[in-house]
C-alpha positions in Angstrom: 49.1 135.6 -49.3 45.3 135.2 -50.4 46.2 131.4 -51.3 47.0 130.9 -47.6 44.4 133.0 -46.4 42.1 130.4 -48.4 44.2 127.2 -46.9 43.2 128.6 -43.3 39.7 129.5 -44.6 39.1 126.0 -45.5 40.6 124.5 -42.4 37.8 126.6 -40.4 34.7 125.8 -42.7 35.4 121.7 -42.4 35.9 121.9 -38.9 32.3 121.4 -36.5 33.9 122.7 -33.5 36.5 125.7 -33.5 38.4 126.7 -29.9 39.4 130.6 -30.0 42.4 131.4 -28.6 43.3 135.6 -28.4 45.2 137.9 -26.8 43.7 140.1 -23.9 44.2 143.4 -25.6 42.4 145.7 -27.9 43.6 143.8 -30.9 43.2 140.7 -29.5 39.4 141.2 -28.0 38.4 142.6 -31.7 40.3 139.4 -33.5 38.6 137.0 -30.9 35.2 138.9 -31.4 35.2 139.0 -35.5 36.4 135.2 -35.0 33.5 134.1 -33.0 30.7 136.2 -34.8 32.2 134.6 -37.7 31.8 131.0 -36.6 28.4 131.9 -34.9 27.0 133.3 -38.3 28.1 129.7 -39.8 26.2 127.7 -36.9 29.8 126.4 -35.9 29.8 124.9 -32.1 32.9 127.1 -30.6 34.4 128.3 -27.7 37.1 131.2 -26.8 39.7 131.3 -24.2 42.0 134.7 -23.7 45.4 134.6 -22.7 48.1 137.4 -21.5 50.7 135.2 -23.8 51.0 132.2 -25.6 53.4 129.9 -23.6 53.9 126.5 -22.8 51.8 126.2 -19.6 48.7 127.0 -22.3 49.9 124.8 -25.4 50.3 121.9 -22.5 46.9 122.3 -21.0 45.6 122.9 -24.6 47.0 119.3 -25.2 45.4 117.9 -22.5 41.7 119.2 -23.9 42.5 118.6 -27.6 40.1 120.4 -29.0 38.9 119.3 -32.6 40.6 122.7 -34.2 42.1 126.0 -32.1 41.6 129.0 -33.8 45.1 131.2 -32.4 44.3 135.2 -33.6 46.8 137.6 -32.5 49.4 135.0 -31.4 51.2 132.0 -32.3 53.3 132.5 -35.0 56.5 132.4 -32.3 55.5 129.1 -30.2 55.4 125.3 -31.2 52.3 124.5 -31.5 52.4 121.9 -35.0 51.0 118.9 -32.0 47.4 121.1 -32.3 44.9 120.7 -34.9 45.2 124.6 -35.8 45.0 127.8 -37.9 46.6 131.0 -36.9 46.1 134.7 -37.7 48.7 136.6 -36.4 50.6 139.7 -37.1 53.5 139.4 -34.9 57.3 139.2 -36.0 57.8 135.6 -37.2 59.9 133.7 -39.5 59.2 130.9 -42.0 61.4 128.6 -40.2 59.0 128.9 -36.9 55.6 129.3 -38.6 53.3 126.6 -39.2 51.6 125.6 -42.8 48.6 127.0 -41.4 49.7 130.2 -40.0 48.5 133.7 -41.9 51.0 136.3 -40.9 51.4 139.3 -43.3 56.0 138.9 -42.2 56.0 136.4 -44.5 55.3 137.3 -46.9 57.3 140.9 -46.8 54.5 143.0 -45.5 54.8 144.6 -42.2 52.7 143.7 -39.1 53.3 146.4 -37.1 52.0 148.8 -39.8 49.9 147.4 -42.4 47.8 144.5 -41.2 47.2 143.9 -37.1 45.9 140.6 -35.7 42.1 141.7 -36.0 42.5 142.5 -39.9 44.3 138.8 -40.8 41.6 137.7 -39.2 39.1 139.9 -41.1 40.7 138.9 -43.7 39.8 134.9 -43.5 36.0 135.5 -41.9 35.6 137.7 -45.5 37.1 134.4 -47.2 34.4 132.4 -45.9 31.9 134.9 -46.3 31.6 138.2 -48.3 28.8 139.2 -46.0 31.1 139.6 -43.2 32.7 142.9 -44.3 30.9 144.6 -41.7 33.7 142.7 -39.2 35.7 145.4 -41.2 35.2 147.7 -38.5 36.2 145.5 -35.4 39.6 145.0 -38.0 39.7 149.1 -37.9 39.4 148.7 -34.0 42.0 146.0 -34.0 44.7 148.3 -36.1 43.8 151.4 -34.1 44.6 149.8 -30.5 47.6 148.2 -32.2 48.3 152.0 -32.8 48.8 151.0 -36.3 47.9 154.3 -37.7 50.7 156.5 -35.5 53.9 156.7 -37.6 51.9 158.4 -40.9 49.2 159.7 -39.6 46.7 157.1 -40.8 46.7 153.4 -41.2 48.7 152.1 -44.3 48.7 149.1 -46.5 46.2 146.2 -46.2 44.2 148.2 -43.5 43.5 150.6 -46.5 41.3 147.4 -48.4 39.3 147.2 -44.9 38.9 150.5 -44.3 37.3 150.0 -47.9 35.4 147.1 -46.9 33.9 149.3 -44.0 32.9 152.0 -46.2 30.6 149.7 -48.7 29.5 148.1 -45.5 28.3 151.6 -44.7 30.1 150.9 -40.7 33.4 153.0 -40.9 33.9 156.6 -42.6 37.3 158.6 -41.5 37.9 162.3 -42.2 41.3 164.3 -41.1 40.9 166.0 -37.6 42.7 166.4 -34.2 44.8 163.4 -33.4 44.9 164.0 -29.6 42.8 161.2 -27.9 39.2 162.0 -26.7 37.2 163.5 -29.6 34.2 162.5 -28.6 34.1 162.3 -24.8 36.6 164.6 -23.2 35.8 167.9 -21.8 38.6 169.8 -24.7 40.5 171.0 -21.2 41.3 167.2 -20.7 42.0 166.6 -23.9 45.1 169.1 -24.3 46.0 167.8 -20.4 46.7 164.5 -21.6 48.5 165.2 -24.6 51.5 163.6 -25.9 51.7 163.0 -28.9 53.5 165.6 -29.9 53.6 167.4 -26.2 52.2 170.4 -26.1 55.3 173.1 -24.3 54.1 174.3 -20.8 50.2 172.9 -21.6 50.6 169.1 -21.4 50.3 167.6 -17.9 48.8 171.2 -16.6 45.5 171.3 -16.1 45.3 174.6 -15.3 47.0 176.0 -18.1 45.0 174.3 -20.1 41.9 176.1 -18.9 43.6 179.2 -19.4 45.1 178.4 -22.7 41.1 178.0 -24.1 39.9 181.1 -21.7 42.6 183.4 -23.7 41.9 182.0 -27.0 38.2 183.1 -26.2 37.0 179.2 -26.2 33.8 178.5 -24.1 34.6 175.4 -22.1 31.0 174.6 -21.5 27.5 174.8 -23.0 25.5 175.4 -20.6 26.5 172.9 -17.5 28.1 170.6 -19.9 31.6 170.1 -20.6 32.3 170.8 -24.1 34.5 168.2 -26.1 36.3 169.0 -29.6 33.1 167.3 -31.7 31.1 170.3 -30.0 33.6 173.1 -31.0 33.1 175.1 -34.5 35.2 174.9 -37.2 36.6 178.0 -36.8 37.7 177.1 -32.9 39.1 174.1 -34.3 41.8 176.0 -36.2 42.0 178.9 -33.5 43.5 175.9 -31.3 45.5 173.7 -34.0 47.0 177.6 -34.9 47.6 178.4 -31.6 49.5 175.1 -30.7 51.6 175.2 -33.9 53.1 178.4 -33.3 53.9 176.8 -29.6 55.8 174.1 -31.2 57.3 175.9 -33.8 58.7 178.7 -31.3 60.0 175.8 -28.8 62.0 175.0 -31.8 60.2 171.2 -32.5 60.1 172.1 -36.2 57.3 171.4 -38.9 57.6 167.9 -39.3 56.4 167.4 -35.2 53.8 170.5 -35.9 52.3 167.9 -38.7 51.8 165.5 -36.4 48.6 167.3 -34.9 46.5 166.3 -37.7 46.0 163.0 -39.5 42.8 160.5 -40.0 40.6 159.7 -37.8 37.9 156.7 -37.9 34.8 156.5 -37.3 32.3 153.6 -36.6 28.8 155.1 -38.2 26.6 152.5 -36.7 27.4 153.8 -33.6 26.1 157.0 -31.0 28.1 160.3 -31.9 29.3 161.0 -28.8 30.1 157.7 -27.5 33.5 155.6 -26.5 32.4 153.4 -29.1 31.9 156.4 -32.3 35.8 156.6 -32.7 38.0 153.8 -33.1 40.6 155.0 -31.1 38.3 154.9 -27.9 36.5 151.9 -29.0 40.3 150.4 -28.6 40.7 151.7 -25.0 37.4 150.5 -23.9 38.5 147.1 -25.2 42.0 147.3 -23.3 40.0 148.5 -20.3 37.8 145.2 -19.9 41.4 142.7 -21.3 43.7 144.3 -19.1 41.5 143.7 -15.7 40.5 140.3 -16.3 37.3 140.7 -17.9 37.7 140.3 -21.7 34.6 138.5 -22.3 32.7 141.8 -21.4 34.7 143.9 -24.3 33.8 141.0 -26.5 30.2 140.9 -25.7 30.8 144.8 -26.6 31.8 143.8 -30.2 29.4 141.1 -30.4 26.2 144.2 -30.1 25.5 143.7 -26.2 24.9 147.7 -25.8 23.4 147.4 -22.6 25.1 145.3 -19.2 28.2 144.4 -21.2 28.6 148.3 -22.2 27.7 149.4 -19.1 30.5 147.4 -16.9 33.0 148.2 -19.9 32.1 151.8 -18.8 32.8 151.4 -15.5 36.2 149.8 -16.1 37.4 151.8 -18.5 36.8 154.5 -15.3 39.0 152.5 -13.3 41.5 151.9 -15.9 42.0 155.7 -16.8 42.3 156.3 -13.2 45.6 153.3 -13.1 46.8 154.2 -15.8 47.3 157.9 -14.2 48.1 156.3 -10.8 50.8 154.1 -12.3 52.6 156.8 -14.5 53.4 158.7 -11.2 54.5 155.6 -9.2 57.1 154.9 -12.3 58.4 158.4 -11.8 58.6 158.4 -8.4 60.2 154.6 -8.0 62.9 156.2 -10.2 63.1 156.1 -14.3 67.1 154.6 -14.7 68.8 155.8 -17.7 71.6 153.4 -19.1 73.6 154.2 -22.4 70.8 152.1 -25.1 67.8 151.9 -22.4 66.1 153.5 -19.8 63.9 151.5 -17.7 61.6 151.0 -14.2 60.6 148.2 -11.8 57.3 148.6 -10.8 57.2 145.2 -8.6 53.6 144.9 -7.2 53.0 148.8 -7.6 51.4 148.9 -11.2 49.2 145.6 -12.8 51.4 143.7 -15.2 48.9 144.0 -17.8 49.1 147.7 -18.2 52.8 147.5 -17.7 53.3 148.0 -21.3 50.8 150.9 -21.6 52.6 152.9 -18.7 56.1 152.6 -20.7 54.4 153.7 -23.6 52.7 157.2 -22.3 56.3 157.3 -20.4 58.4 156.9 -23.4 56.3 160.3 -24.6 56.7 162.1 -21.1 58.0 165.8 -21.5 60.8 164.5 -18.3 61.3 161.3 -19.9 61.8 162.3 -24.0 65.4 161.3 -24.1 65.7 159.2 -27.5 66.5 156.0 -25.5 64.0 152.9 -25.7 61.4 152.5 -22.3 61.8 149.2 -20.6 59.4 148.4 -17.7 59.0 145.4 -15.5 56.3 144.3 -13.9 55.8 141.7 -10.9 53.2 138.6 -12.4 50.1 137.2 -10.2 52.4 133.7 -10.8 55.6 135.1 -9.5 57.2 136.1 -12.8 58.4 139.5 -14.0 56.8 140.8 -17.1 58.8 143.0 -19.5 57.4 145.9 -21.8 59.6 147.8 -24.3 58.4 150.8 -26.4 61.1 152.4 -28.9 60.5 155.5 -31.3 60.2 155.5 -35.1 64.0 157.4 -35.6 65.0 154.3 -33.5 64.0 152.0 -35.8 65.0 153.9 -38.6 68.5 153.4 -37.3 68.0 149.7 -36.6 66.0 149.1 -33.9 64.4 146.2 -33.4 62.9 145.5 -29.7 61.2 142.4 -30.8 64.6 140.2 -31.3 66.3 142.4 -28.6 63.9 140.8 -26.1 63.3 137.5 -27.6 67.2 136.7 -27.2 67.6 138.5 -23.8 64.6 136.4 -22.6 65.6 133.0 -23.9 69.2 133.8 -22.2 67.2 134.2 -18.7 64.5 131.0 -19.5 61.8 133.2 -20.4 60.2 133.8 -23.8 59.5 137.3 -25.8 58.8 138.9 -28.8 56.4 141.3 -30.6 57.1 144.1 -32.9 60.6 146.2 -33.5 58.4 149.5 -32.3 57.4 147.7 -29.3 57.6 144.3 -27.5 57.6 142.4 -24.4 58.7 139.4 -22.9 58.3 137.1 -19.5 60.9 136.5 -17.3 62.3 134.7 -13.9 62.0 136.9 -10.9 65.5 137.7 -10.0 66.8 137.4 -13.3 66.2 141.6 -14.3 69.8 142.5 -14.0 71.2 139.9 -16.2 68.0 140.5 -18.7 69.5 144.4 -18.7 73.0 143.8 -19.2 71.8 141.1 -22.4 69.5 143.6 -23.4 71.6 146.7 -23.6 74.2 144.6 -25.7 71.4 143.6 -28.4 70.5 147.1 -28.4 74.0 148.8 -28.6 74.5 146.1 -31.8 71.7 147.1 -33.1 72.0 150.9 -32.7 76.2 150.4 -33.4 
């Protein structure tokens, strides 16, 4: 694998002008950002275009501007793209057969992408290649893997992330520690943080914010300091475990069972360069501020954010994170009440116009984890397109893919049958479609998954 990271490395150092071409999500914006700090430390002329997916209306136009050499990170490892000058660092499900001689993707060479390497740490990995100095990118790899929720099934992140996370340490710009996994350590009031819970749920707490508040009052928790909201890096050790006890024995009376009551404590990373306190201390937020500028149209702002512009850039990704967290809630409850459909292998909803295609996939996610929606079938949701196609998000769970799982072709063939393209990880995928074709992309789908699952 380090050969070909070197072949791509090589490609990139004899090449005076490099086109970035990235995905628009938190992966994506930190594999674009560590690519264009890497080619503006080398006094490279380059340029960097983001892109909801790689299909042929963006191959054709990139045809039609031939740039010297485009730089693909987190995408093209699935799309014909040999008629570029190229390199790509990918992460995404892929096969020899499809890749090019210039593609770094850690499938083939038997590692797994959804797991143990995202598109932000191939990447990491050739911009340390052409430089060793650049192992403080290691963080903005960490970033990468964390949005890429990378570090979910054990609790921490796995494999190669393990050499960056290294990286970050000597680089003295990542440290991690075992804590609370619940999202919003460092900036939600620790009310909020139970209420939007879900990973596991907590019985009769998650969703309530009320019993929230009253759950902390009875366990003798001060909410605030003074007027200020207190978060969990303001509570004591001591009313750290008072909570983490208290939830257990929840979970372990509703009958979820130790391995579930494990679950509420893992590794968490944080970027030491960075304010305490801050959407930018912890990974994890650092990745939803990143979605929050890709999935509204303004990626360059998140990578402006990664590229050290703390002031106007940070202060609109503030805002729209805001505005994301606010559709993101808005959405969940318009999927619930157009109506979750259960099939036999799939449940699914059609969101048309009502929620943004490109938080489609996010929404079927913090579905698929609902307390009404647990039932161990994979979450399909569709989403109407600004160019009058139907965009497709599929989330699965881990015992899924233990039994054989694997969303990524499920959607790749359904799509193709339709005349649209997919792909992505077994976990989780997504695909673009014809409008009007949604039946006959279900009744496809739900035979690839009862084969799978059979």
């Amino acid at each position: 694998m380090f050969k070909q990271v070197k072949k791509v490395a090589d490609r990139i150092i004899n090449s005076e002008h490099v086109h970035i071409v990235t995905h628009i999500d938190a992966d994506g914006v930190a594999a674009g950002s560590i690519a264009a700090s890497t080619l503006q430390r080398m006094g490279k002329n380059y340029s960097i275009q983001f892109v909801k997916q790689l299909d042929e209306f963006v191959i054709e136009d990139l045809l039609n501007k031939n740039p010297e050499l485009v730089w693909f990170t987190d995408l093209g490892s699935t799309m014909e793209i040999s008629k570029l000058n190229h390199v790509v660092t990918d992460h995404h499900q892929c096969s020899s057969e499809n890749c090019t001689p210039y593609t770094l993707n850690p499938h083939l060479f038997g590692l797994d992408g959804s797991i143990e390497i995202s598109g932000a740490g191939t990447t990491y990995l050739v911009s340390k290649t052409i430089d060793k100095n650049n192992i403080d990118l290691a963080s903005l790899a960490v970033v990468g893997a964390c949005g890429d929720l990378q570090d979910r099934k054990q609790r921490r992140l796995v494999g190669l992330n393990r050499s960056i996370l290294e990286d970050g340490r000597k680089a003295e710009t990542v440290e991690w520690q075992m804590d609370v996994q619940y999202f919003g350590r460092e900036t939600r009031p620790i009310y909020k943080l139970l209420q939007y819970a879900t990973d596991p749920l907590i019985p009769g707490i998650t969703g309530r914010e009320e019993a929230c508040i009253s759950f902390l009052v009875d366990l003798g928790i001060p909410l605030k300091d003074g007027d200020r909201w207190r978060r969990w890096i303001d509570l004591t050790k001591e009313e750290k475990r008072k909570i983490l006890s208290a939830i257990t024995k929840m979970l372990l009376q509703k009958g979820f069972g130790n391995a579930l009551a494990k679950r509420l404590i893992g590794e968490v990373y944080i970027l030491t360069q960075e304010d305490q306190g801050t959407e930018l201390h912890d990974a994890k937020e650092f990745a939803t501020l990143l979605n929050s500028t890709a999935r509204y149209g303004k990626p360059e702002v998140g990578l402006r954010v990664c590229m050290q512009d703390r002031e106007e850039a940070l202060k609109e990704a503030r805002s729209l994170l805001k505005s994301h967290r606010h559709n993101l809630i808005e959405g969940i409850q318009f999927a619930k009440d157009e109506g979750i459909i259960r099939g036999k292998y799939l449940q699914y909803f059609h969101a048309g116009e009502g929620i943004r295609d490109t938080i489609v996939g996010i929404i079927t996610g913090m579905l698929l984890n609902e307390e009404e929606t647990t039932a161990d079938l994979p979450m399909i949701g569709f989403a109407a397109t600004e160019d009058g196609r139907i965009k497709v998000s599929a989330r699965g769970t881990k015992r899924l893919v233990n039994k054989g799982l694997n969303l990524s072709a499920a959607l790749k063939k359904a799509a193709e049958k339709v005349g649209g393209i997919g792909g992505g990880h077994d976990i989780a995928a997504g695909a673009t479609i014809p409008k009007g074709e949604e039946e006959r992309f279900l009744e496809i789908l739900e035979k690839e998954l009862k084969n799978q699952l059979s």
